[in-house]
MARPA-6763 format. One record per residue (C-alpha): residue number from 1; z, y, x; residue in three letters. Coordinates in steps of 0.5 Angstrom, whole numbers, plus 500, padded with zeros to 3 digits. Last residue first. Example, Ala and Ser with C-alpha at 12.3 -4.5 7.8 and 13.67 -1.06 7.14 Angstrom:
REM residues 2
<site><drengu>2</drengu><z>514</z><y>498</y><x>527</x><torba>SER</torba></site>
<site><drengu>1</drengu><z>516</z><y>491</y><x>525</x><torba>ALA</torba></site>
REM end
This chain:
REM residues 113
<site><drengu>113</drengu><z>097</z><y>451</y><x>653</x><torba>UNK</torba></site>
<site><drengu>112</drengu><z>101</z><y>453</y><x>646</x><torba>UNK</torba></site>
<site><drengu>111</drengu><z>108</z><y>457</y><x>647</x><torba>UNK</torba></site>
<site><drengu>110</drengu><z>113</z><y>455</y><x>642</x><torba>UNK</torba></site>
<site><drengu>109</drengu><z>116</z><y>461</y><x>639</x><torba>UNK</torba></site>
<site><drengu>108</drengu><z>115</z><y>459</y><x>632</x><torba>UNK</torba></site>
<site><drengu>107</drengu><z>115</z><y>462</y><x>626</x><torba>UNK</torba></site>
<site><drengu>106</drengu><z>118</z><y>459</y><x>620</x><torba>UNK</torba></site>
<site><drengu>105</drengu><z>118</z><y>465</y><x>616</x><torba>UNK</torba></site>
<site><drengu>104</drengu><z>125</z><y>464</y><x>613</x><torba>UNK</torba></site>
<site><drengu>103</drengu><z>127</z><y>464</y><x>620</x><torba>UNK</torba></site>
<site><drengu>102</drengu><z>124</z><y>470</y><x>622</x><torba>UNK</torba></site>
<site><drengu>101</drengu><z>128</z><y>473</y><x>617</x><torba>UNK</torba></site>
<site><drengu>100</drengu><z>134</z><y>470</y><x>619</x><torba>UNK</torba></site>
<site><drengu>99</drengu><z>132</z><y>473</y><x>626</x><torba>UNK</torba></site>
<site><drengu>98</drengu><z>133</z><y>480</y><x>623</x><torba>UNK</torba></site>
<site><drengu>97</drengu><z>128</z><y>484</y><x>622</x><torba>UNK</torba></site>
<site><drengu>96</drengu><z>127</z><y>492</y><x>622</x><torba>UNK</torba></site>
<site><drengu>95</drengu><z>122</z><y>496</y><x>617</x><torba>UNK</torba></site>
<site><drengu>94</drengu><z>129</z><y>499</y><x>614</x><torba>UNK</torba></site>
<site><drengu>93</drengu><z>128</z><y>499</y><x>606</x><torba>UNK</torba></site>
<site><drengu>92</drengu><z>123</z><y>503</y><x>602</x><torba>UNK</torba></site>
<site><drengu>91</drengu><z>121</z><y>498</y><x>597</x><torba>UNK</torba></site>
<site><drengu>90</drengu><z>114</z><y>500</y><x>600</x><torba>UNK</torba></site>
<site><drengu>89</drengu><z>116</z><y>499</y><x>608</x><torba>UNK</torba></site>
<site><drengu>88</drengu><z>121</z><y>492</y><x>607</x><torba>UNK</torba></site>
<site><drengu>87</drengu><z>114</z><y>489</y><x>603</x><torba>UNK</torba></site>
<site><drengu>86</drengu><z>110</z><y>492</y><x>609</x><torba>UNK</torba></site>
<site><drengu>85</drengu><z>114</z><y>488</y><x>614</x><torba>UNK</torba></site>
<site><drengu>84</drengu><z>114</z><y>482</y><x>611</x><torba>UNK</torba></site>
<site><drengu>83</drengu><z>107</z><y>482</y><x>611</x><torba>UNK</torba></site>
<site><drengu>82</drengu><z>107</z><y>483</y><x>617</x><torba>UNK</torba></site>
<site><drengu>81</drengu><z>111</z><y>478</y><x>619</x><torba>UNK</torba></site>
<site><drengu>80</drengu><z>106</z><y>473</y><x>615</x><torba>UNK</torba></site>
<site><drengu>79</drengu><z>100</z><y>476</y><x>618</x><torba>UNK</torba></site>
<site><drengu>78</drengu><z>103</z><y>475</y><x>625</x><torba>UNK</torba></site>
<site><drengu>77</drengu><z>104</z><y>469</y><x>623</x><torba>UNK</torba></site>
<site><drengu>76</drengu><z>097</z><y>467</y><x>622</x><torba>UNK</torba></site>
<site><drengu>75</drengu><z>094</z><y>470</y><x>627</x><torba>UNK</torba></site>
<site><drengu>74</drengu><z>097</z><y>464</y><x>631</x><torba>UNK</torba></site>
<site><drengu>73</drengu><z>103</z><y>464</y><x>636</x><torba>UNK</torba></site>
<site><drengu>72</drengu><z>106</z><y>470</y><x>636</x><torba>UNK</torba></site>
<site><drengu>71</drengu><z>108</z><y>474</y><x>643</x><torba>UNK</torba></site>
<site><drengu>70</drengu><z>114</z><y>473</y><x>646</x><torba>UNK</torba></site>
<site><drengu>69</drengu><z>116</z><y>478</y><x>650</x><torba>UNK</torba></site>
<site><drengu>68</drengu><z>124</z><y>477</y><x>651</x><torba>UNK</torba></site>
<site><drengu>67</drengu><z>129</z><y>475</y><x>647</x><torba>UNK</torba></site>
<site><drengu>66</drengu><z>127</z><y>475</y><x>639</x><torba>UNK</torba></site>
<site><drengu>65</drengu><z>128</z><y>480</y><x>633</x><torba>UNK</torba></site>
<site><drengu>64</drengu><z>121</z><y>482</y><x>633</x><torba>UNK</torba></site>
<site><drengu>63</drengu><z>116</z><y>478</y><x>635</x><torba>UNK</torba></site>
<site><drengu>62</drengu><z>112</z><y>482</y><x>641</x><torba>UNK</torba></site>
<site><drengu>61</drengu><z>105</z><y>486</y><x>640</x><torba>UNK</torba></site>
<site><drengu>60</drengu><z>108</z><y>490</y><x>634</x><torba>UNK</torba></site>
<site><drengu>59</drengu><z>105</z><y>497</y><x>633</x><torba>UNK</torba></site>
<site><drengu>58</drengu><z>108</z><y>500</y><x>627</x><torba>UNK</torba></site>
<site><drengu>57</drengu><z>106</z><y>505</y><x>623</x><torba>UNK</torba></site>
<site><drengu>56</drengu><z>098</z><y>507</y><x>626</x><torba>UNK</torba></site>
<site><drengu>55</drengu><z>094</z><y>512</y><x>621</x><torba>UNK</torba></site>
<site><drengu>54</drengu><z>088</z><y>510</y><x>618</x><torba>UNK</torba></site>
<site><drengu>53</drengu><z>091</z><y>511</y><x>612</x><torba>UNK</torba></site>
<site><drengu>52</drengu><z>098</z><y>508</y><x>613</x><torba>UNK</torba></site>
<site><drengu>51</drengu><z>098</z><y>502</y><x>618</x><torba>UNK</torba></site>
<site><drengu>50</drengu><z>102</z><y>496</y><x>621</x><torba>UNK</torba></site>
<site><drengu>49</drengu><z>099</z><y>494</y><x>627</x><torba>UNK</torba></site>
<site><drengu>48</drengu><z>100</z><y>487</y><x>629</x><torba>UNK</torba></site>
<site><drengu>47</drengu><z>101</z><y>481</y><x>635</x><torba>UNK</torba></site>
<site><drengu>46</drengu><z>097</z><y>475</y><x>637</x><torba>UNK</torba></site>
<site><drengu>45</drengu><z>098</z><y>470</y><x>642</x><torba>UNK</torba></site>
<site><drengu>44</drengu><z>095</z><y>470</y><x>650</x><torba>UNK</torba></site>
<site><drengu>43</drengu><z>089</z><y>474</y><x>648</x><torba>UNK</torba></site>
<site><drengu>42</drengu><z>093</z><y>480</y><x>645</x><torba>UNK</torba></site>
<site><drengu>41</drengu><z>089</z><y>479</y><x>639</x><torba>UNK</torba></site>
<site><drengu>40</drengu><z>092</z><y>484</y><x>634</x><torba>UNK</torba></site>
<site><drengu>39</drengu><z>093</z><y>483</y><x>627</x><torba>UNK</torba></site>
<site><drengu>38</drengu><z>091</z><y>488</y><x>622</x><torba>UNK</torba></site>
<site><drengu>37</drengu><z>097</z><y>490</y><x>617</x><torba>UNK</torba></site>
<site><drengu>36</drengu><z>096</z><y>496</y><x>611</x><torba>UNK</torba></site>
<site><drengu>35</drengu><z>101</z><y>500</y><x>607</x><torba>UNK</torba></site>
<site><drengu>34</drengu><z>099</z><y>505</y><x>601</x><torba>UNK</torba></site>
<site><drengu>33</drengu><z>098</z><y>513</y><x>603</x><torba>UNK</torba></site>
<site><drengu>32</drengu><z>091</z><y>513</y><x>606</x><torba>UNK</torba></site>
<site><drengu>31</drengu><z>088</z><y>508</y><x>601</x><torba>UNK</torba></site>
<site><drengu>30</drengu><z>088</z><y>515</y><x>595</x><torba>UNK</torba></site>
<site><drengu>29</drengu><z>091</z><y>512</y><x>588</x><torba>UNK</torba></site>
<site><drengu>28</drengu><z>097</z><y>517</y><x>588</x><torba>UNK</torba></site>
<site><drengu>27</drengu><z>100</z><y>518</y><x>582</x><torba>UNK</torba></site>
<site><drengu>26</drengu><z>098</z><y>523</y><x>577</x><torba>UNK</torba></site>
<site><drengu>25</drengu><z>103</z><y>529</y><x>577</x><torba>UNK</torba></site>
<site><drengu>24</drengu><z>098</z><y>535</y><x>579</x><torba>UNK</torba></site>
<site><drengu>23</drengu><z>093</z><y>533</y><x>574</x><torba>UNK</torba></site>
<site><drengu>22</drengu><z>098</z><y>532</y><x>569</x><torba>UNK</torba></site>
<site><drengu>21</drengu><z>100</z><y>538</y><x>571</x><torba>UNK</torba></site>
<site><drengu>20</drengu><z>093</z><y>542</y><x>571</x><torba>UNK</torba></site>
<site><drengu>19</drengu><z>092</z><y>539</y><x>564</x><torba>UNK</torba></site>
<site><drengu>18</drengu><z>098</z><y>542</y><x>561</x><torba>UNK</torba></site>
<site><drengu>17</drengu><z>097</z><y>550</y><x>565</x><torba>UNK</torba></site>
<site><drengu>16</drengu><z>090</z><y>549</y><x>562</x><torba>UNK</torba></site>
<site><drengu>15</drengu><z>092</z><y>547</y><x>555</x><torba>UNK</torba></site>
<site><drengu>14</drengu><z>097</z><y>552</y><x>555</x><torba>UNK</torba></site>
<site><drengu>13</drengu><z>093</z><y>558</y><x>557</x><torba>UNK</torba></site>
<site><drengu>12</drengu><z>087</z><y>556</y><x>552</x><torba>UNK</torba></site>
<site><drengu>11</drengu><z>093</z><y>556</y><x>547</x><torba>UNK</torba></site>
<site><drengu>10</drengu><z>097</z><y>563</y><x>549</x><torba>UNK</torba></site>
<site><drengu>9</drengu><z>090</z><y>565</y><x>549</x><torba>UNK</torba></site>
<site><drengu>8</drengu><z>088</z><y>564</y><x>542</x><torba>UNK</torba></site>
<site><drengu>7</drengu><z>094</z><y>566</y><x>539</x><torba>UNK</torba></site>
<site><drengu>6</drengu><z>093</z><y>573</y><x>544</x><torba>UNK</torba></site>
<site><drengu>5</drengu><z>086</z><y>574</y><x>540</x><torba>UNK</torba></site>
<site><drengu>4</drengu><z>088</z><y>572</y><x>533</x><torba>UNK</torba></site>
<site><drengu>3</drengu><z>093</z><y>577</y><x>534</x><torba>UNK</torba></site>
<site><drengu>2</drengu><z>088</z><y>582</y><x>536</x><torba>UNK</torba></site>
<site><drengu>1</drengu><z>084</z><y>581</y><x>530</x><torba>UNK</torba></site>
REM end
């Protein structure tokens, strides 16, 4: 009777300690640990934050990679780079961009009056 007893708690002990892991392995779902933009209006143009969780990444008020302070031109480019940014995070390459990179987005750095 005892060794049916010790059978039974190695089993219980077992499973627990199996369930325990593979709650403990499962991926992360949580929003507070995967990438996300917001643009920012800046009022003469526009630039973006990239965020994890409600946490502020990367600040971004002027195009990366350009001379100057040149701000985006549209919502829409800002959005793009963003985008970009955030692929370079989740892949787990350096955030920083190059003017090719720009390029291959086409943004402009024309300012609109």
């Amino acid at each position: 009777m005892i060794s049916t007893a010790k059978y039974w708690v190695v089993i219980v002990l077992f499973l627990a300690l199996g369930f325990g892991y593979s709650i403990y392995n499962q991926p992360l779902t949580n929003n507070d640990h995967t990438f996300h933009s917001q643009i920012v209006d800046l009022n003469d143009g526009y630039g973006y934050q990239i965020m994890k969780g409600e946490k502020i990444v990367i600040l971004q008020k002027f195009i990366p990679g350009f001379p100057g302070k040149q701000k985006f031109v549209t919502e829409k480019e800002a959005l793009k780079t963003a985008g970009l940014v955030i692929s370079k995070l989740e892949d787990g390459k350096s955030p920083v961009l190059l003017p090719s990179d720009l390029a291959e987005l086409n943004i402009s750095t024309a300012v609109s009056h």
